[in-house]
N, C-alpha and C positions, 0 to 999 in steps of 0.2 A: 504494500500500500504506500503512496506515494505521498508527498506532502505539495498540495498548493503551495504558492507565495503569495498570489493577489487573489481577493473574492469581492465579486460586483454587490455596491451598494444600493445603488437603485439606477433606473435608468429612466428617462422620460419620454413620454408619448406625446402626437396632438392633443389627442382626446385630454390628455392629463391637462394640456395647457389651457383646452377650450374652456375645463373646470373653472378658471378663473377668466378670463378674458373674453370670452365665447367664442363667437365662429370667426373672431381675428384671428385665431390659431391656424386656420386652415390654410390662412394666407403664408403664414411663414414656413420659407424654402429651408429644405435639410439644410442648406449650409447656418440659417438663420437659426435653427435648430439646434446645431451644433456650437453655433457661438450660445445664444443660452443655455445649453447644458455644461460648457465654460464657464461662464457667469456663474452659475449656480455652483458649480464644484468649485469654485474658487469662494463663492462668498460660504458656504458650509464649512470649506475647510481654517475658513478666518475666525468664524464664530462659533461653532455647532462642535463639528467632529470629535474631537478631542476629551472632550467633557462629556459626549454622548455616548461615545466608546467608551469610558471607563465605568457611566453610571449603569449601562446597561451589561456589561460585563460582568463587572459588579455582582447586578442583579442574577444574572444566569449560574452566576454559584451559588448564591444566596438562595433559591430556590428547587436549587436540585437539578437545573437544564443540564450545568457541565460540573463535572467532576475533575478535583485536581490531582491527579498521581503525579507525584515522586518521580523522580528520575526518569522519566520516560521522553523518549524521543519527540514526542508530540505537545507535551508537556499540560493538557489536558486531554480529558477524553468527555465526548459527546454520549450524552445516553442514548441520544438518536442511532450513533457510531455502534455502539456494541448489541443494539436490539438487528443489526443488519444480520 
């Protein structure tokens, strides 16, 4: 079993964008797309990320999601992970 390095955070859609904007979403070209998905991973990772990642980390031990073993390669284990 092999170890990831990067796991996607989220990705964005129109539809997602028309949620707030309406149907001016439809208007914006992939490339326009791709600069606001810029935008947005830039301003997340200014404000948000860092703090979100730890409380929610945090949170997944604190509840039993992930399990911390000792020594081990992976350095937690997913109870997802060992019901496979």
């Amino acid at each position: 079993m092999g170890n990831k390095e990067f796991f996607t955070v989220s990705q964005i859609h129109r539809d997602d964008l028309a949620q707030v904007i309406g149907l001016k979403a439809y208007a914006y070209t992939d490339s326009d797309m791709q600069l606001l998905a810029d935008k947005m991973n830039d301003d997340y990772l200014n404000q948000l990320y860092w703090e979100s990642m730890r409380i929610i980390a945090e949170f997944l031990i604190e509840d039993g999601s992930v399990t911390i073993v000792p020594n081990n390669t992976n350095k937690a284990s997913s109870k997802e992970k060992s019901n496979e």
